[in-house]
LODO-63548 format. One record per atom (N, C-alpha, C): x negated, y negated, z; atom name; residue number from 1. Coordinates in steps of 0.2 Angstrom, whole numbers, padded with zeros to 4 digits. Each point is the difference from the previous one (the first is absolute). Example, Ala and Ser with C-alpha at 12.3 -4.5 7.8 and 13.67 -1.06 7.14 Angstrom:
2
+-------+-------+-------+------+-----+
|    c1 |    c2 |    c3 | atom |  nr |
+-------+-------+-------+------+-----+
| -0066 |  0028 |  0039 |    N |   1 |
|  0004 | -0006 |  0000 |   CA |   1 |
| -0004 | -0006 |  0000 |    C |   1 |
|  0002 | -0005 | -0004 |    N |   2 |
| -0004 | -0006 |  0001 |   CA |   2 |
|  0004 | -0005 |  0003 |    C |   2 |
+-------+-------+-------+------+-----+
END
This chain:
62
+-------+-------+-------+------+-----+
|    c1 |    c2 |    c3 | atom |  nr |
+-------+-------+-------+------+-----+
| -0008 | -0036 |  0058 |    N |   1 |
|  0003 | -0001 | -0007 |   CA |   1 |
| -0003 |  0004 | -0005 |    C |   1 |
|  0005 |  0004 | -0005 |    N |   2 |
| -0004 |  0005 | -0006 |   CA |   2 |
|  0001 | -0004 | -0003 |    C |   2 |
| -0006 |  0001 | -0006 |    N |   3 |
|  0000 | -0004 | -0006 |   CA |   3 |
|  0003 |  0007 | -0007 |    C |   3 |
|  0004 | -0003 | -0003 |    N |   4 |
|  0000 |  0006 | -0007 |   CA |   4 |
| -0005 | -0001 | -0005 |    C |   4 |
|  0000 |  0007 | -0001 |    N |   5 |
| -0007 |  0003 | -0003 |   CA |   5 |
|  0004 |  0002 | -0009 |    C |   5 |
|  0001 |  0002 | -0006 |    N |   6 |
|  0003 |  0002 | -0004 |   CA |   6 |
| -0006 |  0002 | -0003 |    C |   6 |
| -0001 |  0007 |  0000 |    N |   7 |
| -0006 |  0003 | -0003 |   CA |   7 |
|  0003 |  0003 | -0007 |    C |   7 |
|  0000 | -0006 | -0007 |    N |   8 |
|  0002 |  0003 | -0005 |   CA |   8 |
| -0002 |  0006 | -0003 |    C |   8 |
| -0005 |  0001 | -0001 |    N |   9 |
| -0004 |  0007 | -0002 |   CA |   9 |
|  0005 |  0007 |  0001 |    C |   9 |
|  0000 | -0001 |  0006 |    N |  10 |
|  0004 |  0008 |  0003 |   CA |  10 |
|  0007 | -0004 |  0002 |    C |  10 |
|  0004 | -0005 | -0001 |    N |  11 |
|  0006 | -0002 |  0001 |   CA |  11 |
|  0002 | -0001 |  0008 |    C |  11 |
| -0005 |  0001 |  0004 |    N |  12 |
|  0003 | -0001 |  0006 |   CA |  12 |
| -0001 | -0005 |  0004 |    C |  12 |
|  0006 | -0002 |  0005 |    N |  13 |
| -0003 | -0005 |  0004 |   CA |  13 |
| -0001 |  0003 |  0006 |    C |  13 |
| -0005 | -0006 |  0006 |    N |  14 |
| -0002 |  0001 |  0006 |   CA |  14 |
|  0000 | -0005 |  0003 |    C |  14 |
|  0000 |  0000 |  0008 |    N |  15 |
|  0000 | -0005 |  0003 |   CA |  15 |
| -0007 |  0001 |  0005 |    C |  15 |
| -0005 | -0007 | -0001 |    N |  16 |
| -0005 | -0001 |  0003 |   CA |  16 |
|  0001 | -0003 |  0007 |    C |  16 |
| -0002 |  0002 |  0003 |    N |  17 |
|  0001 | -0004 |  0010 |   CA |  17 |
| -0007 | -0001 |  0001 |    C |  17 |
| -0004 | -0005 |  0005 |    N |  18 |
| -0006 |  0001 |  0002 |   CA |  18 |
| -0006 |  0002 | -0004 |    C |  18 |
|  0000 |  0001 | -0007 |    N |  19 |
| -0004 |  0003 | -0005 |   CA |  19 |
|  0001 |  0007 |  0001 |    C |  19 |
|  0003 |  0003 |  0001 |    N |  20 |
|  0002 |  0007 | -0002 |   CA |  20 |
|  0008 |  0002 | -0004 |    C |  20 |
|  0000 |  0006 | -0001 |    N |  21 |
|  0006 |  0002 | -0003 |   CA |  21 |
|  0006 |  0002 |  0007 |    C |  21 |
|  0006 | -0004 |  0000 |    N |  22 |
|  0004 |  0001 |  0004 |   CA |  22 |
|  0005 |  0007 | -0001 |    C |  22 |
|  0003 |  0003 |  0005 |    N |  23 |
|  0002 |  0006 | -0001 |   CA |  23 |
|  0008 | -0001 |  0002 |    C |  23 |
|  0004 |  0001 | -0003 |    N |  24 |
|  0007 | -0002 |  0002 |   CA |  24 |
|  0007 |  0007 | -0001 |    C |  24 |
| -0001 |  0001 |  0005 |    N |  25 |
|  0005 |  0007 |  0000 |   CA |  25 |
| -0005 |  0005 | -0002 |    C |  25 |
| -0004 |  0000 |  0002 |    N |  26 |
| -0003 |  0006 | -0003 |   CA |  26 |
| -0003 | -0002 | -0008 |    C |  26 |
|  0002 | -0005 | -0005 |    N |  27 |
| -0002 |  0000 | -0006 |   CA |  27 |
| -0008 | -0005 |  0001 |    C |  27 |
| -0002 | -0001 | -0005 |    N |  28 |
| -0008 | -0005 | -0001 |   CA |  28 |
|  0003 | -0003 | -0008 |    C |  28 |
|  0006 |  0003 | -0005 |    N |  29 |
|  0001 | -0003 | -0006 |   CA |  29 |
|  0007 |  0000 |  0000 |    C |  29 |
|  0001 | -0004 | -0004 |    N |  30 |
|  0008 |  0001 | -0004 |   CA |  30 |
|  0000 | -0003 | -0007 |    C |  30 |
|  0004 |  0004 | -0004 |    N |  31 |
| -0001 |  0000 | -0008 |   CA |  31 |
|  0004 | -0007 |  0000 |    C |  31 |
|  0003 | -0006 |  0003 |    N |  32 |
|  0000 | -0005 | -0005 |   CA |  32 |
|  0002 | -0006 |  0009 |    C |  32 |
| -0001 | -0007 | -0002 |    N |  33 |
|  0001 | -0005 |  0003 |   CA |  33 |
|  0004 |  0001 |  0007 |    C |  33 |
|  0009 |  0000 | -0005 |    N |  34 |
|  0006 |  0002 |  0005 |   CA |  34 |
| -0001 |  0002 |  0006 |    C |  34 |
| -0002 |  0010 | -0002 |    N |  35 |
|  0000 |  0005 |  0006 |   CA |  35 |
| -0006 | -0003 |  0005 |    C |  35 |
| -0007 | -0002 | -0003 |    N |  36 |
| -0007 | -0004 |  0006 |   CA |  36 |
|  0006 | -0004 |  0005 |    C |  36 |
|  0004 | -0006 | -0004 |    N |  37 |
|  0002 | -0005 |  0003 |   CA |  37 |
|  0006 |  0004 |  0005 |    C |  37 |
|  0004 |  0003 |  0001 |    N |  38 |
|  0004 |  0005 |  0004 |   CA |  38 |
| -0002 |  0001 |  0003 |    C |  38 |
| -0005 |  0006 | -0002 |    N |  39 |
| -0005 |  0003 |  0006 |   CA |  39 |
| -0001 | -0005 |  0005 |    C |  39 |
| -0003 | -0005 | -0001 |    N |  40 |
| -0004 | -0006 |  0003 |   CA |  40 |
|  0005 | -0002 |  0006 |    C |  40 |
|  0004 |  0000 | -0002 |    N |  41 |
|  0007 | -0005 |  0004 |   CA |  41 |
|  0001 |  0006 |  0003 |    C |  41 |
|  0002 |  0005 | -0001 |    N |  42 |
|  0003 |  0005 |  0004 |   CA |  42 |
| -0007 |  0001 |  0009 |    C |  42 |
| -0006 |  0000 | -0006 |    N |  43 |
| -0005 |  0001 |  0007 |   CA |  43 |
| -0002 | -0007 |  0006 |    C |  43 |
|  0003 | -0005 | -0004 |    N |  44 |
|  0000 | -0007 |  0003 |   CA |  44 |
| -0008 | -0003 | -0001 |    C |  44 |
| -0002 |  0002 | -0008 |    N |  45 |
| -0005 | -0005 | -0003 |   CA |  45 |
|  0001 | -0002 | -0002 |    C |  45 |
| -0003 | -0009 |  0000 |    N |  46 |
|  0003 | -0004 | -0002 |   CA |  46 |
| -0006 | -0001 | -0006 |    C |  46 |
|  0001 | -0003 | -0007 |    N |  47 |
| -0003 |  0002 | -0007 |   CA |  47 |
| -0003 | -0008 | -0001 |    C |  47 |
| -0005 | -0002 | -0002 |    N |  48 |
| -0001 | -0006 | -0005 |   CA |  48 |
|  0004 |  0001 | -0005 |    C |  48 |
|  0000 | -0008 | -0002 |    N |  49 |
|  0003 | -0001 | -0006 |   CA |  49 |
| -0007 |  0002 | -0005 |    C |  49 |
| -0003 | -0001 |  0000 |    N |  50 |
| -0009 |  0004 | -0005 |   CA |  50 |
|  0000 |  0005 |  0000 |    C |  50 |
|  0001 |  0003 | -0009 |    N |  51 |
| -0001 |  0004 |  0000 |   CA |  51 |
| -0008 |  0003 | -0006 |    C |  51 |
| -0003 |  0004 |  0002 |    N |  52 |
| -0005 |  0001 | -0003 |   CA |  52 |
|  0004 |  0006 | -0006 |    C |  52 |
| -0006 | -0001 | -0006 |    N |  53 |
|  0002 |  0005 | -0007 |   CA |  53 |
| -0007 |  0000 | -0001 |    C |  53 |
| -0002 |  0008 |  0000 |    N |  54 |
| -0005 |  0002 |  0000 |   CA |  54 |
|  0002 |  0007 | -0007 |    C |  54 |
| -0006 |  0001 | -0005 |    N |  55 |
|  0001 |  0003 | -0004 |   CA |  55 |
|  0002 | -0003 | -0007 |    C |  55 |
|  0003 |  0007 | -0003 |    N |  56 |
|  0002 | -0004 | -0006 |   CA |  56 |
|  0008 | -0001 | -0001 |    C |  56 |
|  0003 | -0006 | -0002 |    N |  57 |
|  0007 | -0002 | -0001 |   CA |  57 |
|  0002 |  0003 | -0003 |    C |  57 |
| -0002 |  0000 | -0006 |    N |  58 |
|  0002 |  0004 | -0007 |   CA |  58 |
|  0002 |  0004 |  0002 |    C |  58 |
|  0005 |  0007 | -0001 |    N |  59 |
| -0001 |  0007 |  0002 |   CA |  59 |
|  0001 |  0004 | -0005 |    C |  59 |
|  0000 | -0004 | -0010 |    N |  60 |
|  0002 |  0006 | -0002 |   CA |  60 |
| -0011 | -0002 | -0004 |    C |  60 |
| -0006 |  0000 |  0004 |    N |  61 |
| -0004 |  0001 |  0000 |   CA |  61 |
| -0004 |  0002 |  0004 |    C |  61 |
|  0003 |  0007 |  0003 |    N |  62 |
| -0002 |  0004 |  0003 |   CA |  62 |
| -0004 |  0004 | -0002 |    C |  62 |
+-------+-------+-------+------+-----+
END
């Protein structure tokens, strides 16, 4: 099962598997929720409903 990852700093999400970064089509990121969640069903990962948010939410304090 991947867990998502929403790394708000740099705007991107990833999916953790096993304690590493999972690789899905060739990609390790995707710039928002949806396209992770796609990718995931397309390669047949199944996703916790836990999501982790890491960084800062804000983003107009960059």
């Amino acid at each position: 099962m991947g867990r998502i990852i929403e790394m708000a700093f740099t705007g991107l999400w990833v999916i953790r598997r096993q304690g590493a970064l999972a690789e899905v089509g060739g990609r390790l990121s995707w710039p928002d929720r949806a396209s992770l969640e796609r990718a995931a069903a397309e390669a047949g990962i199944p996703l916790s409903g836990d999501i982790i948010h890491t960084g800062r939410l804000n983003a107009d304090h960059r």
